[in-house]
C-alpha positions in Angstrom: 8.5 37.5 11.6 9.4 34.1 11.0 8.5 33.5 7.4 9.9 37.1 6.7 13.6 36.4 7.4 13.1 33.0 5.9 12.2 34.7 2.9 14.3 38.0 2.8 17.2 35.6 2.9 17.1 34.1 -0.4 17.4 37.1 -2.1 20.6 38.2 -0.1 22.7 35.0 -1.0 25.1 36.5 -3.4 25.8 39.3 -1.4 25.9 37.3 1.9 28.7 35.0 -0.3 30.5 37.5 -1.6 30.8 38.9 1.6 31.7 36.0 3.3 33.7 34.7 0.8 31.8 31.5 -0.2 29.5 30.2 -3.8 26.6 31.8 -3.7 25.2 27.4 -3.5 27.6 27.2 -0.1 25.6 30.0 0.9 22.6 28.3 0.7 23.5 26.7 3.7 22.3 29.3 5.7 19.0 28.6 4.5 19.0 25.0 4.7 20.8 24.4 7.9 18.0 26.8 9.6 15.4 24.6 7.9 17.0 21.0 9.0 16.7 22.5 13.0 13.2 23.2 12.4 12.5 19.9 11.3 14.9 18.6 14.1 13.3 20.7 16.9 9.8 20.8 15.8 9.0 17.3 16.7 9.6 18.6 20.5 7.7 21.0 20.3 4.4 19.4 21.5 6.1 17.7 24.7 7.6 20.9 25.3 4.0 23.3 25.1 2.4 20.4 26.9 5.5 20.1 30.0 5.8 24.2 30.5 2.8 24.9 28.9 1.7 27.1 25.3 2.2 30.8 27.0 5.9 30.4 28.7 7.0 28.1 25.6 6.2 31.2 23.2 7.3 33.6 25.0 10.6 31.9 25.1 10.8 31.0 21.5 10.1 34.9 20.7 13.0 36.0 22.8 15.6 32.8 21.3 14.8 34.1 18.0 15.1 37.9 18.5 18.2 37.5 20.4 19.6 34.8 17.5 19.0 37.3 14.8 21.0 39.9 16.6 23.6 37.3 16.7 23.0 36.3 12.7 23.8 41.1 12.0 27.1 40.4 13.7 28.2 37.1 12.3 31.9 37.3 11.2 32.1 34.3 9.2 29.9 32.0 7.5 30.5 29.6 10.2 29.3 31.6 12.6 26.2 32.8 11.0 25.0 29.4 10.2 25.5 28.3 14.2 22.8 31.8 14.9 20.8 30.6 12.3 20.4 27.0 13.9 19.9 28.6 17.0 17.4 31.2 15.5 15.5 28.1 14.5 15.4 26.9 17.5 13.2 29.4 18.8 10.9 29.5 15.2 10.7 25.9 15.7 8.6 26.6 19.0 7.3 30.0 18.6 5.3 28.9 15.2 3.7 25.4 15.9 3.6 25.9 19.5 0.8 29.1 18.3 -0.7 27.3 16.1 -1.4 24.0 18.5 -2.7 27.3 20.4 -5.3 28.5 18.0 -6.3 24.5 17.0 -7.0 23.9 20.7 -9.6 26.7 20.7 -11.9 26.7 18.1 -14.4 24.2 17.1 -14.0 21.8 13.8 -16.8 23.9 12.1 -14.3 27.0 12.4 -11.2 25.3 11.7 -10.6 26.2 8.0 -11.3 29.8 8.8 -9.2 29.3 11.6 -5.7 28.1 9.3 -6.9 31.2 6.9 -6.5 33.7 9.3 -3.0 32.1 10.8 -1.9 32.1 7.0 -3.1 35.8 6.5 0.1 37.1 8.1 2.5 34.6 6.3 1.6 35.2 3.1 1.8 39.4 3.5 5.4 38.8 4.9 6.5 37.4 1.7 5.0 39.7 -0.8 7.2 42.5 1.0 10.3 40.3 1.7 12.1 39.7 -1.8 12.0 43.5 -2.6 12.9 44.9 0.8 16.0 42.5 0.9 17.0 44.0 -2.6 17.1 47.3 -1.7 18.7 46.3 2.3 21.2 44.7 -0.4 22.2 47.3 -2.4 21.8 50.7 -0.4 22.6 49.0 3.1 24.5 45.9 4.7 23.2 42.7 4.3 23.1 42.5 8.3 20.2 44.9 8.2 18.3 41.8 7.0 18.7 39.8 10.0 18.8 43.3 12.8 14.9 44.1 11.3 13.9 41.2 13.7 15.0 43.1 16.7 12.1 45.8 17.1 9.7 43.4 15.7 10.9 40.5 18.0 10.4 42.6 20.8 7.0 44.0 19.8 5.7 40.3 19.4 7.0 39.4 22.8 4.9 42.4 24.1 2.0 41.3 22.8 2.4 38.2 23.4 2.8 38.6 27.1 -0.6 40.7 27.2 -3.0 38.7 25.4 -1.7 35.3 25.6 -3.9 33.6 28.1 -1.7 30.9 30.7 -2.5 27.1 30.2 -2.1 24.3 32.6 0.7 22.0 31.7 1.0 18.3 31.3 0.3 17.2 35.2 1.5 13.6 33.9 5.0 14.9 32.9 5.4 12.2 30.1 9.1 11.9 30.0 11.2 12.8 26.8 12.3 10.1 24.2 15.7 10.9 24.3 17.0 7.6 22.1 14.0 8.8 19.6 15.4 13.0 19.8 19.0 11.5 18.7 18.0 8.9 16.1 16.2 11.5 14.0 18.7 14.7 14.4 21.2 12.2 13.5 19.0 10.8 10.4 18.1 14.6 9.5 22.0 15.5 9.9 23.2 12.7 7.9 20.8 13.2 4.9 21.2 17.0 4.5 25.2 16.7 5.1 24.7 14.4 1.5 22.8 16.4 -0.3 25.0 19.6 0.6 27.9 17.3 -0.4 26.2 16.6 -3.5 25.5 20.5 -4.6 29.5 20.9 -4.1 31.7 21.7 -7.3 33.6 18.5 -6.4 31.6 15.9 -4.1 33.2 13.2 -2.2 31.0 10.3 -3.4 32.3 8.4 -0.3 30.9 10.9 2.1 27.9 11.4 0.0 27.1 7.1 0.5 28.0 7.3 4.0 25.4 10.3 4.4 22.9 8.2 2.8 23.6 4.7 4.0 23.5 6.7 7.9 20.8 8.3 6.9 18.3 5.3 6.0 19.7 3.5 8.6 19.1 5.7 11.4 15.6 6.8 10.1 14.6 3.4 10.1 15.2 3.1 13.8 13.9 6.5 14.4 10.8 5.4 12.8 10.6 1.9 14.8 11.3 3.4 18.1 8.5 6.1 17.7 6.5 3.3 16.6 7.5 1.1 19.8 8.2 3.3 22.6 5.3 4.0 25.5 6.4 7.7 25.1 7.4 8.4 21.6 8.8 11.6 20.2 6.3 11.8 17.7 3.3 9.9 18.3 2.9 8.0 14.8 -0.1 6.4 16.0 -2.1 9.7 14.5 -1.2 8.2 10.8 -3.6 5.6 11.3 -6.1 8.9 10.0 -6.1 8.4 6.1 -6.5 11.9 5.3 -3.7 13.6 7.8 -1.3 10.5 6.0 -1.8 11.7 2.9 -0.9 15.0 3.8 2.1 13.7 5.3 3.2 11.7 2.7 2.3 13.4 -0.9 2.0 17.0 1.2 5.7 16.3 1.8 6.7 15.8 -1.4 4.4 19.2 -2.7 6.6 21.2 0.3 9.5 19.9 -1.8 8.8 21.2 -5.1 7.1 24.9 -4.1 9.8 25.3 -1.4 12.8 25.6 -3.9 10.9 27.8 -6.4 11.7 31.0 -3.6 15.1 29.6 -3.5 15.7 29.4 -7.3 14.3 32.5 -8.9 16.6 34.9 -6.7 19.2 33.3 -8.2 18.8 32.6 -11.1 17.3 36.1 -11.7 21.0 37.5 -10.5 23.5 35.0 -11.5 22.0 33.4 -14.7 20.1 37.0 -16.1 22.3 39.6 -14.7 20.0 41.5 -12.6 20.3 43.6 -9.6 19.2 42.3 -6.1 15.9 44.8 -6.3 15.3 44.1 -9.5 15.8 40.0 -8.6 13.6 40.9 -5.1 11.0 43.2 -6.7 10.1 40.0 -9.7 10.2 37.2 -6.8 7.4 39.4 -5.1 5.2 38.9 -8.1 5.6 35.0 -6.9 3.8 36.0 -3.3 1.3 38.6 -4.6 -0.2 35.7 -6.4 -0.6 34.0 -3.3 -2.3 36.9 -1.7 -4.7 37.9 -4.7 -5.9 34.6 -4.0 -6.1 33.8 -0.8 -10.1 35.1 0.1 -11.3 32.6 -2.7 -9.2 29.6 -1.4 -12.2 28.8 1.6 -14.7 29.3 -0.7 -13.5 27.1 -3.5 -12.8 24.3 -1.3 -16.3 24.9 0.2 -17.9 24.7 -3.7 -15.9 22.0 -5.4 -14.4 19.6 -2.3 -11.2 19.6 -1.5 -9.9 16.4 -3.8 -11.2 18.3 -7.0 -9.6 21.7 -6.0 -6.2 19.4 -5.5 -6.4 17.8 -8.4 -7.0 20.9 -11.1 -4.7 22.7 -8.8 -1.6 20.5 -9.1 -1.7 19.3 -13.0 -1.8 23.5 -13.6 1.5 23.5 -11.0 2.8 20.9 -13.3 1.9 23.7 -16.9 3.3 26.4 -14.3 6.9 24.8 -13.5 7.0 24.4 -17.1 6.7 28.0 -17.8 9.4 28.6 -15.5 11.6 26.3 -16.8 10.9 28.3 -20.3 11.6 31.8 -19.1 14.9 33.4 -20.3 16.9 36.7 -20.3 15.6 37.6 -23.5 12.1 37.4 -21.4 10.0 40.4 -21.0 9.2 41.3 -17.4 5.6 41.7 -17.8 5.2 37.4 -19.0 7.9 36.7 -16.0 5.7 38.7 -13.4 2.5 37.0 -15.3 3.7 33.3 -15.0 4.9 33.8 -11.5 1.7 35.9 -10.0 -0.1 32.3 -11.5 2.3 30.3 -10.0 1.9 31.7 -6.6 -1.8 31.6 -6.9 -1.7 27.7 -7.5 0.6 27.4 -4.7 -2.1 29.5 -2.4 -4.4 27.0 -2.9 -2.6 24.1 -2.8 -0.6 24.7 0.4 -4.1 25.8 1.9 -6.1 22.6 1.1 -3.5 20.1 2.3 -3.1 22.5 5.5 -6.8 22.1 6.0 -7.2 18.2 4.9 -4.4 17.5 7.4 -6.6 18.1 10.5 -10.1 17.5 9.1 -9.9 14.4 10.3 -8.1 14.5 13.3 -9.4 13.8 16.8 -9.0 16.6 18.8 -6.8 14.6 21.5 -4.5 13.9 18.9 -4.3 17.4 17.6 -0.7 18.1 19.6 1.1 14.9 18.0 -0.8 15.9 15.0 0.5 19.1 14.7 3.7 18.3 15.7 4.2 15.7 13.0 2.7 17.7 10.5 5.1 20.8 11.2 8.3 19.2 11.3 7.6 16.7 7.9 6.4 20.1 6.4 9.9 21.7 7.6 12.1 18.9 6.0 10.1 18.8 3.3 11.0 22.6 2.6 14.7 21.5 3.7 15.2 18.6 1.1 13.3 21.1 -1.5 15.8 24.0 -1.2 18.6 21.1 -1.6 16.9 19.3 -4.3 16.8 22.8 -6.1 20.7 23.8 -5.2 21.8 20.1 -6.1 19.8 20.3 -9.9 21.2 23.4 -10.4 24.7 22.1 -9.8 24.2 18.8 -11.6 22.9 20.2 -14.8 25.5 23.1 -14.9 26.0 22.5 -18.2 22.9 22.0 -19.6 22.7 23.5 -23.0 19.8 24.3 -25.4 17.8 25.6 -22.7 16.5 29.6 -21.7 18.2 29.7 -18.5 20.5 27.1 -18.4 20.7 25.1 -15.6 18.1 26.5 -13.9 15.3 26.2 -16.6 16.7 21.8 -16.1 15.9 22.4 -11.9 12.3 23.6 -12.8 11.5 20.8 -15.3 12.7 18.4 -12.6 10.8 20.0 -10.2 7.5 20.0 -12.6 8.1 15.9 -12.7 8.1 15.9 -8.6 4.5 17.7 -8.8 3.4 15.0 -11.2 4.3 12.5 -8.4 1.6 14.6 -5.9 -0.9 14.3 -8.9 -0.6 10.6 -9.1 -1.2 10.6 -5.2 -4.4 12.9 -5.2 -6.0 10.4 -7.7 -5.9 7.6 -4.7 -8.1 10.4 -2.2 -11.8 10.0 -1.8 -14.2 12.5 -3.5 -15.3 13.4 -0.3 -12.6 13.6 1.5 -12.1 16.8 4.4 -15.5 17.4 4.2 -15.6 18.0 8.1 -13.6 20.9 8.2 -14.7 22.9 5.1 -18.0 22.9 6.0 -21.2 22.9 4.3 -21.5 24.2 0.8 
């Protein structure tokens, strides 16, 4: 549910901004401001499931979010659909990672790649279906009907949920909440997100855009140092002393960066830049996510064969060819090479997403699987937050790129082709045999 209306969004944009009177780039707030409060919340989420325990917290979540979304299908104003959005992400901010630190608790480290495939099995279907089904919503409905879908689907989750969930004892120790550590990093998320909206503006205020970045290194350095310092820390950053789930952290941020804004883009530019209609724009973007399914049953398998730094390593230099054939594709473009190079593209992204998912906790002790997790989720979120901003700010700063097939868009991929090159360079520094534990034997 939760990746579907992060998905079925991006497609909706232009209508949501001509309906709301906004750009179709101010629009993308909506997507970005729903991402920042996951990677705001998310770090709570592990004091949280530990304090009132995994059953009640998800239960919880999956009622925030349903009732949210009914809130985003009557928004009257783009104001008021971003504040339901934030507080829709407020309950997907729980409902996801708290599940997940729910499944990692349970099986053994043998199991744990099969594990992640069968958690990732759902997200990847919603996807494939999203794109097209918000293109037809678009054009033969309201684009309300995107948000109002949650409702019976919401409630049908919370249902299960509340049958097969199995209770859990809570934190007895009631470790107390870092509240100076919650403030520093919303206010460091806040400040670098309100400069890179700034940025993406038709006219930015460069004073505001410094002032967002000056706050925002300055606040995430003491956000940093008190989670560093403190005997009860938001995020526990003493997990990054395991080589393997810092990596992920670091170069698996960046990689969220660059894939994140390709969903973003392609609706986009498909409508605005080529002139095509929302199910047209939706039905192409599914070719993206079908790619990622196709592939999905041989992701365990190749990792299992060739290790997971090899996979990685062929894996990202052909992301690098594939944002290049994106950044060559043009109106004049027939479908069937568009639908080709993205069905490729989704399949490298498949595997790529999939082996840092499974490197990040190969390594990890299993009483450090809740800060783990929790650190993992929210860098993962902003990393998808700064990506969809990267992508909205290219495509503003090269407006008037000429000389190439779709403009201003075709300049965001190329960009974002040189941020992949940056997670090659980092995969070269990872040892051959590194996640070894959790793929298992060959």
């Amino acid at each position: 549910m939760e990746i579907l209306d992060a998905t079925i969004v991006a497609t909706a944009l232009p209508a949501i901004a001509a309906d709301l009177g906004a750009r179709p780039l101010d629009a993308g707030i909506v997507v970005t401001a729903y991402l920042i409060t996951l990677a705001v919340v998310i770090p709570l989420s592990g004091w949280v499931a530990d304090r009132f325990g995994v059953r009640r917290v998800f239960l919880a979540a999956g009622a925030v979010f349903t009732i949210a979304s009914a809130g985003c299908a009557l928004a009257p104003d783009l104001s008021s659909l971003v504040a339901m959005r934030v507080l829709q992400a407020v309950g997907g901010a729980m409902m996801v990672p708290v599940g997940r630190l729910a499944v990692l608790r349970s099986v053994e480290r043998a199991q744990l790649v099969r594990a992640i495939a069968y958690l990732t099995w759902p997200a990847l279907i919603a996807p494939v279906v999203a794109p097209l089904i918000g293109g037809l919503i678009v054009m033969h409905a309201d684009w309300r009907l995107i948000f109002a879908i949650n409702i019976p689907i919401g409630a049908a989750g919370l249902v299960a949920a509340a049958v097969w969930c199995r209770p859990t004892e809570t934190d007895v120790g009631r470790r107390p909440l870092d509240l100076l550590g919650v403030a520093s990093t919303t206010l460091a998320v806040g400040a670098a997100m309100v400069a890179a909206h700034e940025v993406s503006s038709d006219s930015p205020r460069w004073t505001v855009v410094s002032a967002g970045v000056g706050g925002a290194a300055i606040l995430g350095t003491a956000a940093v140092r008190r989670m560093r310092t403190s005997p009860h820390p938001l995020l526990d950053l003493r997990v990054l002393h395991v080589s393997s789930f810092a990596f992920v952290v670091g170069f698996g941020t960046v990689y969220r960066m660059a894939i994140s804004a390709v969903p973003f883009l392609l609706p986009l530019m498909f409508q605005l830049q080529f002139g095509w209609t929302p199910v047209a724009a939706g039905a192409m973007v599914t070719a993206l996510f079908a790619g990622n399914v196709v592939v999905k049953p041989l992701t365990t398998p190749i990792m299992r064969r060739w290790g997971i730094r090899r996979v990685l390593l062929i894996d990202l230099l052909m992301s690098v060819v594939a944002f290049v054939g994106l950044a060559v594709l043009g109106e004049a473009t027939s479908a069937v090479l568009i639908a080709a190079v993205l069905v490729i593209s989704g399949a490298l992204r498949s595997v790529g997403f999939s082996a840092y998912n499974t490197l990040a906790f190969a390594d990890v002790d299993a009483d450090e699987l809740s800060d783990a997790n929790a650190v993992h989720a929210a860098v993962q979120e902003l990393g998808a937050a700064f990506g969809v901003a990267l992508g909205a700010v290219a495509v503003s700063a090269f407006a008037v790129a000429d000389g190439l097939p779709a403009g201003a868009y075709s300049a965001a991929f190329l960009l974002l082709a040189m941020v992949m090159v940056v997670c090659v360079l980092g995969v070269l520094r990872l040892p051959s045999g590194a996640g070894a534990r959790a793929v298992g034997p060959r």
